[in-house]
N, C-alpha and C positions, 0 to 999 in steps of 0.2 A: 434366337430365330425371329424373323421379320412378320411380325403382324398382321400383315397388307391382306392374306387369303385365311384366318384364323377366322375360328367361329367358335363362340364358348356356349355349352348347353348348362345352366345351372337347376337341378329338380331338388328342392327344401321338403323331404319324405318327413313322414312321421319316425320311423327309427332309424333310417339314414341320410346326408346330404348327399349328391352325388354331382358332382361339376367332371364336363368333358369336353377335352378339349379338340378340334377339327380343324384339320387343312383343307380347304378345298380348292382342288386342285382346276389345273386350264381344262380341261375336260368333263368339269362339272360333278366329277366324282369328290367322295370324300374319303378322307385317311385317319383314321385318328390315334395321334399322338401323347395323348396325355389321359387319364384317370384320377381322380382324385376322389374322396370319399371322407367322413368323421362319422360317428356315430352321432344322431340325429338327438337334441333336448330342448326343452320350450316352444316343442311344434306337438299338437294333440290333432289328431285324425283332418293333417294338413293343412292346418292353421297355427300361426305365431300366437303363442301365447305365453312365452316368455322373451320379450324383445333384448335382452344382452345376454340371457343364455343362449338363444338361437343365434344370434350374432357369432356368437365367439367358435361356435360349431361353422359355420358357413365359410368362417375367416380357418379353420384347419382344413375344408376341405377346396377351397381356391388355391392356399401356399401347397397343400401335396398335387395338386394338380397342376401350378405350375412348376413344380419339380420335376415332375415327370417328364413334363412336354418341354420342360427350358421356355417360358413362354411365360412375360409377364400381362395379365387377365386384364384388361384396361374396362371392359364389356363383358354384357351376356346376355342369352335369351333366356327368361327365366319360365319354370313351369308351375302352374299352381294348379291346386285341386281344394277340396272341400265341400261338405252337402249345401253351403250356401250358393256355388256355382249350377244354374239353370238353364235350359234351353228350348226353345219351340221352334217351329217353322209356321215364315210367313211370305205372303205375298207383294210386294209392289208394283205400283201403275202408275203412269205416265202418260199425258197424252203429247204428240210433238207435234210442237209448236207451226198454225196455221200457213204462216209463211214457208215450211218447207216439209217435203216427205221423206230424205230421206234420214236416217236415225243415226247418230253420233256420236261417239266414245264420249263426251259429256254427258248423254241419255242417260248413261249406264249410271254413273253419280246420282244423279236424279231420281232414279226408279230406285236406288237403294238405299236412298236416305228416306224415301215411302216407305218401305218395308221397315226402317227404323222405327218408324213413325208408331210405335205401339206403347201400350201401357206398361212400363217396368217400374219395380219401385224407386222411388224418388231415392232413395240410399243405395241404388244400381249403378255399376257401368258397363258400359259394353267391352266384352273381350273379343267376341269374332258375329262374322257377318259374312255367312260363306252360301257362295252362289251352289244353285239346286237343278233349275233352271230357266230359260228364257223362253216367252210367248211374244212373237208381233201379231196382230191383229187374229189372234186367238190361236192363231196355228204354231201345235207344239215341237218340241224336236228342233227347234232352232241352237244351234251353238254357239254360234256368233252371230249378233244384230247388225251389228255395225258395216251400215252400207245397204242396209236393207230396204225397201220401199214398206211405209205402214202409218199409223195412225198413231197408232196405240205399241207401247212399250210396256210387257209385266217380265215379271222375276221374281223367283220363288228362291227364299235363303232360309238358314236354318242360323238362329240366335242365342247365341249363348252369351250370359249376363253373370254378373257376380256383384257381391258386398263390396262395395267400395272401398269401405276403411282396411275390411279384411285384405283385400287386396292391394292396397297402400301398405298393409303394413307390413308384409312379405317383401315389395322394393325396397322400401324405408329400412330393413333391415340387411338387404344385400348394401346399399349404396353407404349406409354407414361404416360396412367396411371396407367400398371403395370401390368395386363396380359399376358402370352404368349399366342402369336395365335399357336395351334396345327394345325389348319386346317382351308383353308379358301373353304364353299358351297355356291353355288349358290343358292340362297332360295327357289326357288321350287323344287330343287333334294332333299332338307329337305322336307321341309311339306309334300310332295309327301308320305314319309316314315310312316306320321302317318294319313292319308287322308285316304289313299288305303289300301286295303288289295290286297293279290294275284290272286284272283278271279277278283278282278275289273280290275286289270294292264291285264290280262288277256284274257278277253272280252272287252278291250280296253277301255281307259278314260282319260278325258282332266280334270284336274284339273287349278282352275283357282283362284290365288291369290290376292285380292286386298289390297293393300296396302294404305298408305296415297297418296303416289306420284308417282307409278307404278305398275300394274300390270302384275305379273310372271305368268305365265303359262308351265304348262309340260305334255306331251303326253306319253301315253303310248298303244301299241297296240301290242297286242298277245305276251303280257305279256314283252315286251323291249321296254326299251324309245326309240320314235322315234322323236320328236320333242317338244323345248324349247326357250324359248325367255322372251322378257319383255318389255312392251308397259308402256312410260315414260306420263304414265297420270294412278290417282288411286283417291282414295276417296277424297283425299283434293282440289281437279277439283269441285268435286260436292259441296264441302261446299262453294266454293270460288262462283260458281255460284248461289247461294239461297243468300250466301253476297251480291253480286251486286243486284240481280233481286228485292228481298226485300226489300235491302237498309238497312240492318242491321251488326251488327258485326259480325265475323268468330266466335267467341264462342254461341253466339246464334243460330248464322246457324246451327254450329255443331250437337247442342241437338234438333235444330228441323228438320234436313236430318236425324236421328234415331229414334226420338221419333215422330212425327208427317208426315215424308216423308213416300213416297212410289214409287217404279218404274212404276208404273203400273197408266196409266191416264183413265180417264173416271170412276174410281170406287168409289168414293166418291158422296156423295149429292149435288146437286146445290144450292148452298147457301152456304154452306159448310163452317165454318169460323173457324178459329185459332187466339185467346185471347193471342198477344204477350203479354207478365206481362214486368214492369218494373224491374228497380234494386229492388224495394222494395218489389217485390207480387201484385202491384197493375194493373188491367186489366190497358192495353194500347194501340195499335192500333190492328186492325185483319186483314187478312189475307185472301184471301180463299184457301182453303185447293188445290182446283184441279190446282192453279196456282206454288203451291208446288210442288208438285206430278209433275206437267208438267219440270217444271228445273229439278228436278231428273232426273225422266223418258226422257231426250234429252242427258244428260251425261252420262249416262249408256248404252243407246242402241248405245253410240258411242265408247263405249270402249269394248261393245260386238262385234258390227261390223266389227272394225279394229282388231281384235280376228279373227274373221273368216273368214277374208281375207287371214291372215295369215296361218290357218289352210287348207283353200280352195287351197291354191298355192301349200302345199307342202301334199295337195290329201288326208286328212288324216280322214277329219269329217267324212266319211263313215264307219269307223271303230269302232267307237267308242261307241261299245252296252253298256256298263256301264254307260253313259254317262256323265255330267259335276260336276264333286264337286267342291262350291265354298266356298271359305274359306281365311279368314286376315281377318281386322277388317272392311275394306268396304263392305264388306260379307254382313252386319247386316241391312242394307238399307232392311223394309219392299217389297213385292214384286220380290225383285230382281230375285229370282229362275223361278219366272214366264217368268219374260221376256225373261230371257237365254230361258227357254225351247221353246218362241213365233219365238228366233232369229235364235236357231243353231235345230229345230225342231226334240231337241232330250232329255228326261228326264234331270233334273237337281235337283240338294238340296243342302242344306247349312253342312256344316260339319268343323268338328272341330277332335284334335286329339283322336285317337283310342291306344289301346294297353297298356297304360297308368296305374300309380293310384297314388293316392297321393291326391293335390292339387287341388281338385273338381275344384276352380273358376280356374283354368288354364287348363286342358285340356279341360275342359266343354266350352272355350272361344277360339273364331276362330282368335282373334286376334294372339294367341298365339303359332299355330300352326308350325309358322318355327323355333321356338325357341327349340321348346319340337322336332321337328322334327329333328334339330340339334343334339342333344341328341340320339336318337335311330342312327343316319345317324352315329355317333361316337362309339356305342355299337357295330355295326358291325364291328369297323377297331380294336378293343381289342386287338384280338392274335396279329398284327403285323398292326402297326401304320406305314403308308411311316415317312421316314426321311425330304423327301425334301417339302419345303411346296407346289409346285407347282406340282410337280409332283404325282399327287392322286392316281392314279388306276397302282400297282405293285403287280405282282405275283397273289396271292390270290383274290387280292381287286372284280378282274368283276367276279370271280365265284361267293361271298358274294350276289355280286347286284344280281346274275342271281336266285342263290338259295333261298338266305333268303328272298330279299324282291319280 
């Protein structure tokens, strides 16, 4: 298959790789033809930290993927997360230049390398730089400058910064097996993309990613991101505590925190029992169901809590009438929706990518969603791709985010 409209999402998870593969088509829609997946090693709560055992994990899940799609991977948009990745919102100013009033799709470069213009740590770089909005000569609600009569040029973005090496070392590991990184996102400014529609970004919503080993989250209210981050505890916490508590293995815990778990305590029978089977099918010890449910139910409403502390600090829950879409593959934990809605006392449901078509079990699946979210977050930068990897958002790039999504 020819290349020419392909677009590769790569997401390096803590207990899985997941690469997808995308046509997009003359119409601006996308299709997606290919899936690929390995079980994820030498990645700890989304960071490399075994550089040839994550390697060799990356390299099964590009060859199944491009089996799927007949599609050899030459690229990709890669996703990264980790609690070293940060974010704030700032302002830039501009004054234009005496010789002329009106303002210039140059301006905009300019007022946004002001807003760069802050104290990050020296071991930083920047991953994204996405427009909020635009004031001329103080008056807000402007959408577009350009063309405008005014003095003064501001713009409010919101920054998000990472570990350099860390984030060197996640490329450095794809490229070793033979991809170029085009772009490196932060995985909920992906998934965001196919979670939400503009209506929701709109009336304000916190989407809320759970991963194996951390939890991303991204805000968005009156339709501009306002706040991002990433809490370094996700699904694989939960399984690790039903292993202990049980006293069983992590692949048993595993199938029983989805098949048999639930967030939600008190809703099961008293008595309530769970037939561990052995290797062979044969019953073997049981369980009660509500002592299950209770180790869930203590690791979830702590990764919700330390959520909306995070959210409470920087003032934001009040906004947020859409309210929480959750979605990755810790998503799939029975009950979970509920208890978001008992914690943050505000609507919540499980979601998976929109806009899509193709690969029924991949967009229909929340794990999947930063991968496929990769992919549209790449369809938008089409006309005019940055050159520099770090430097993401030039020229066009924040009116895309303002308009399209």
């Amino acid at each position: 298959m020819s290349n020419e409209h392909i677009i590769v999402g790569l997401e390096i998870g803590t207990s899985q790789i997941c690469c997808v593969v995308g046509d997009l088509r003359s119409d601006g829609t996308i299709r997606i033809i290919g899936v690929g997946t390995a079980p994820s090693r030498g990645v700890r709560k989304g960071e490399i930290v075994d550089f040839e055992t994550a390697g060799t994990c990356i390299r099964e899940a590009l060859v199944d993927a491009e089996e799927k799609s007949d599609v050899m991977i030459g690229a990709v948009y890669l996703g990264v997360s980790g609690a070293h990745i940060e974010s704030f919102n700032n302002r830039g100013a501009i004054n234009i230049p005496e010789q002329r009033d009106e303002i210039r799709e140059e301006d905009f470069e300019d007022v946004q390398a002001s807003a760069r213009e802050v104290s990050i740590p020296s071991g930083n770089s920047l991953l994204h730089s996405i427009l909020q909005h635009y004031y001329v000569d103080g008056q807000d609600g402007v959408l577009n400058p350009v063309g405008l009569l005014g003095r003064k040029l501001e713009a409010d973005f919101h920054i998000i910064h990472g570990v350099t090496n860390r984030i060197q070392n996640s490329i450095r590991c794809v490229k070793e097996v033979g991809p170029e990184v085009l772009e490196v996102v932060f995985n909920p400014v992906a998934s965001a993309q196919v979670v939400l529609d503009q209506n929701q970004k709109s009336l304000g919503a916190l989407v809320v990613d759970i991963g194996g080993g951390t939890t991303d989250f991204i805000v968005y209210v009156d339709g501009v991101l306002k706040q991002s981050g990433c809490l370094p505890i996700g699904g694989d916490h939960i399984t690790n505590d039903i292993s202990l508590g049980l006293r069983i293995p992590m692949a048993r815990a595993e199938k029983l925190k989805i098949g048999e778990g639930s967030a939600i305590v008190g809703a099961s029978a008293p008595g309530d029992m769970i037939v561990l089977k052995d290797e062979t099918g044969f019953a073997g010890r049981e369980i009660e169901r509500e002592m299950l449910n209770t180790i869930v139910h203590c690791r979830v409403r702590e990764i919700f809590e330390l959520l909306k502390r995070r959210l409470d600090a920087a003032g934001n829950v009040s906004y947020l009438a859409a309210g929480i879409m959750l979605t990755g593959g810790g998503s799939q934990i029975p009950g979970i929706a509920q208890l978001a809605e008992e914690i943050f006392a505000m609507p919540a449901q499980l979601t998976f990518a929109h806009a899509v078509s193709g690969a029924t079990s991949a967009f229909e699946n929340p794990r999947y969603s930063t991968a496929i979210g990769l992919i549209k977050y790449a369809a938008a930068l089409q006309p005019e791709r940055p050159k520099s990897l770090f430097s993401r958002v030039l020229r066009k790039l924040s009116f895309l985010w303002s308009w399209i999504f």
